[in-house]
C-alpha positions in Angstrom: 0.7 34.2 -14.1 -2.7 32.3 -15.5 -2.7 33.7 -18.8 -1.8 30.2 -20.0 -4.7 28.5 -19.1 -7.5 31.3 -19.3 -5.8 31.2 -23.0 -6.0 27.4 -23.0 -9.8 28.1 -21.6 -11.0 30.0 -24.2 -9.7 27.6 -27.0 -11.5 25.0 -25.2 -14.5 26.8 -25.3 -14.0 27.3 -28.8 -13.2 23.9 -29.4 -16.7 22.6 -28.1 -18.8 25.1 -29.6 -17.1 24.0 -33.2 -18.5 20.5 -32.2 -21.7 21.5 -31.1 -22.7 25.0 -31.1 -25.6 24.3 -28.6 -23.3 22.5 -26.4 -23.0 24.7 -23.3 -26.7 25.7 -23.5 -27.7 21.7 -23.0 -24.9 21.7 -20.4 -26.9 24.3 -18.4 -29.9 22.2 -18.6 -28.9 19.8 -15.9 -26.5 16.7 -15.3 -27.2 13.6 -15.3 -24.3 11.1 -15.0 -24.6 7.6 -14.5 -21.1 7.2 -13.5 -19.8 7.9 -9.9 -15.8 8.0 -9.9 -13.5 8.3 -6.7 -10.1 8.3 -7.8 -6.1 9.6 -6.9 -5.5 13.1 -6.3 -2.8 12.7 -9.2 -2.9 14.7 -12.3 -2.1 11.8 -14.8 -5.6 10.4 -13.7 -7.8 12.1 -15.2 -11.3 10.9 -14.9 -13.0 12.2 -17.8 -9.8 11.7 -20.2 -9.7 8.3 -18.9 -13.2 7.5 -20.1 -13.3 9.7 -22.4 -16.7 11.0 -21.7 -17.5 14.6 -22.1 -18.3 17.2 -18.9 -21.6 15.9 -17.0 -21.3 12.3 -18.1 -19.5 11.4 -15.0 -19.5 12.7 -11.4 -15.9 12.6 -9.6 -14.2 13.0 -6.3 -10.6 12.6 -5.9 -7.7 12.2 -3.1 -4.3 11.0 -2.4 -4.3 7.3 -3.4 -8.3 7.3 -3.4 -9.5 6.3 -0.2 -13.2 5.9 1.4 -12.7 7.1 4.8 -15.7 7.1 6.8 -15.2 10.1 9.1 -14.2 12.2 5.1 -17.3 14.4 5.0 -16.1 15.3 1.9 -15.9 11.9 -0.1 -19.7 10.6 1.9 -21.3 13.8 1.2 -19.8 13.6 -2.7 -21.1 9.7 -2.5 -24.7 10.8 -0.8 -25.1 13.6 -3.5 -24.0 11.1 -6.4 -26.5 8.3 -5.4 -29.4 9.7 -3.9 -29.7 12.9 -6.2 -28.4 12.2 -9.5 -29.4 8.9 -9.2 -26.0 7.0 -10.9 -25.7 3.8 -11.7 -22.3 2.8 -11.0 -19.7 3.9 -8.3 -16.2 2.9 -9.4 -13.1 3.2 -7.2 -10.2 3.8 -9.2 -6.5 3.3 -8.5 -3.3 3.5 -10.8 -0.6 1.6 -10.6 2.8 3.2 -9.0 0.7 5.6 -7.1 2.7 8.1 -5.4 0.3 8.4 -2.1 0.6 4.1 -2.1 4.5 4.0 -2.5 4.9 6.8 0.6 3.1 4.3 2.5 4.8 1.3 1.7 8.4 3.6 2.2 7.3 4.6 5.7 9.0 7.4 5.0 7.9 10.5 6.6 5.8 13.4 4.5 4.4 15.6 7.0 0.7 16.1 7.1 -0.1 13.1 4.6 1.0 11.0 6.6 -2.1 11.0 8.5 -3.9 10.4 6.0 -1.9 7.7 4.4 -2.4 6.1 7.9 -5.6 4.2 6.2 -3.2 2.9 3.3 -1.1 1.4 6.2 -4.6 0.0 8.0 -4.7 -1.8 4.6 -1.0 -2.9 4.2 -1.3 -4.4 7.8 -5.0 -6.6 7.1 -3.0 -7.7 4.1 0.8 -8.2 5.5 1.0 -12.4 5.2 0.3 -12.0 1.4 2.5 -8.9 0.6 5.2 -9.9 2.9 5.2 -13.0 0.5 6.2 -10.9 -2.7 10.0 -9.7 -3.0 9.5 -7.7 -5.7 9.3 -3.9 -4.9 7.2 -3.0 -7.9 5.3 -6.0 -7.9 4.5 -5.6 -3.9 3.6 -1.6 -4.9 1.6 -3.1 -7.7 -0.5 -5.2 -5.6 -1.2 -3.0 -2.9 -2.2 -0.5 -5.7 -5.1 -2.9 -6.5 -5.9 -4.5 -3.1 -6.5 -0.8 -1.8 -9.0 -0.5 -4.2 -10.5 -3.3 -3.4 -10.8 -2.1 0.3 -12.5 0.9 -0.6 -15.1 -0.9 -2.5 -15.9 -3.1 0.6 -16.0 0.5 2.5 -18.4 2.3 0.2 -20.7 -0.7 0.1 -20.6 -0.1 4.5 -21.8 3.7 4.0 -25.2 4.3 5.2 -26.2 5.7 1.1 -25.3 2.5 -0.3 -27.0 0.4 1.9 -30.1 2.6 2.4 -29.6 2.9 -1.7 -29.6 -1.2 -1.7 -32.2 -1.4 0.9 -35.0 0.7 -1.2 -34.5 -1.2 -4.6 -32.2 1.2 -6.0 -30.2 0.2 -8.9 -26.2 0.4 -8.1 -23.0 -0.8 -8.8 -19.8 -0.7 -6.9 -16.7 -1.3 -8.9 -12.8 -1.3 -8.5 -10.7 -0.6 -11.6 -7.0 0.0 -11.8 -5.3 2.6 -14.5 -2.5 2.0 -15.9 -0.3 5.0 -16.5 2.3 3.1 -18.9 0.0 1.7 -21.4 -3.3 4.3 -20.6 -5.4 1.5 -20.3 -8.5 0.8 -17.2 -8.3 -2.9 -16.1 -11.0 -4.7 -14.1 -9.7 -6.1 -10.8 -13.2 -8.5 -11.4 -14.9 -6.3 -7.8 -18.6 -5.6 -8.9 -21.3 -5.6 -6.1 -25.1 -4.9 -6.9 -26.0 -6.1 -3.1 -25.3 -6.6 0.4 -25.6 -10.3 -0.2 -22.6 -10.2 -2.8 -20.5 -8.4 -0.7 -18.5 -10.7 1.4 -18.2 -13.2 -1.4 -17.0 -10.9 -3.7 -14.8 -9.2 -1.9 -13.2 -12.5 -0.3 -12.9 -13.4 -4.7 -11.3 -10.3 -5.3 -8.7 -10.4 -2.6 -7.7 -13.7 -3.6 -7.3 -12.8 -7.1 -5.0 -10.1 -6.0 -2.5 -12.4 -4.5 -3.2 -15.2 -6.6 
């Protein structure tokens, strides 16, 4: 039943040792990405694609309608491992536009076991309910909670222990939200980068209004 993509493996293979015969004898060597990216679960959001950046330029962890939960071992322990190990230099939190995980949410439809977890989009929806109560638009109100999420889970990394500890010692890193477009295949910037704890707050609070601006 995988024929397909061992076949599809072996041309890959093929295809990067046509580009650079030495190419998986460096990869062996060690990894050393300065990007960090937590993005959707969805398989149009490809990270690597996305930036086009070949394997062990960038670092990824991904889950329905990329959250930072801080009781997800998985996503801290990715984070902890990404900063205080390979030493990146930028953590981006990416979300797309029409998100799947964002629109059950918004639906309050039920899913089954997701819904638990798309309890912390809902956390979200409710801190921001004045301003997207405000917007009649279904797409447009799906739109902006696309990008506010994100820029919630930029304020949460930037609360983990690793990035504060990170901050705390000197260390050099960035916390960024981006959206991706799946229409037009194109990363914009929703304008959220924080370097330090004393940005936070004020960047954040820019962000958000820029959201609903």
């Amino acid at each position: 039943m995988l024929e397909t993509l061992f076949e599809n493996n072996k041309k890959w293979a093929a295809k990067m040792l046509k580009r650079d015969p030495h190419f998986f004898e460096a990869l062996q060597q060690q990894q050393t990405p300065e990007y960090f990216w937590i993005g959707c679960s969805d398989s149009r959001v490809p990270a690597n694609d996305i930036l086009n950046l070949q394997p062990g330029e960038v670092f990824v962890q991904r889950n329905v309608a990329n959250q930072v939960v801080h009781s997800d071992m998985n996503c801290l322990t990715a984070l902890q491992f990404a900063v205080d190990v390979l030493k990146v230099k930028h953590v981006i939190v990416c979300g797309h536009y029409s998100c799947g995980g964002i629109k059950a949410a918004l639906g309050r439809e039920r899913h089954g076991l997701v819904d638990n977890w798309l309890l912390h989009v809902r956390d979200t929806m409710t801190k921001h309910e004045k301003n997207l109560d405000l917007i009649e638009d279904e797409q447009e109100k799906l739109d902006r909670l696309c990008e506010i999420n994100v820029v919630e889970q930029v304020k949460n990394i930037c609360n983990t222990m690793t990035i504060e500890d990170a901050w705390a010692r000197g260390q050099e890193v960035a916390v960024h939200g981006l959206i991706y477009s799946i229409n037009d295949g194109h990363l914009r910037d929703l304008d959220l980068t924080i370097t330090t704890n004393e940005e936070e707050e004020i960047n954040y609070q820019k962000a958000c209004n820029k959201v609903f601006s």
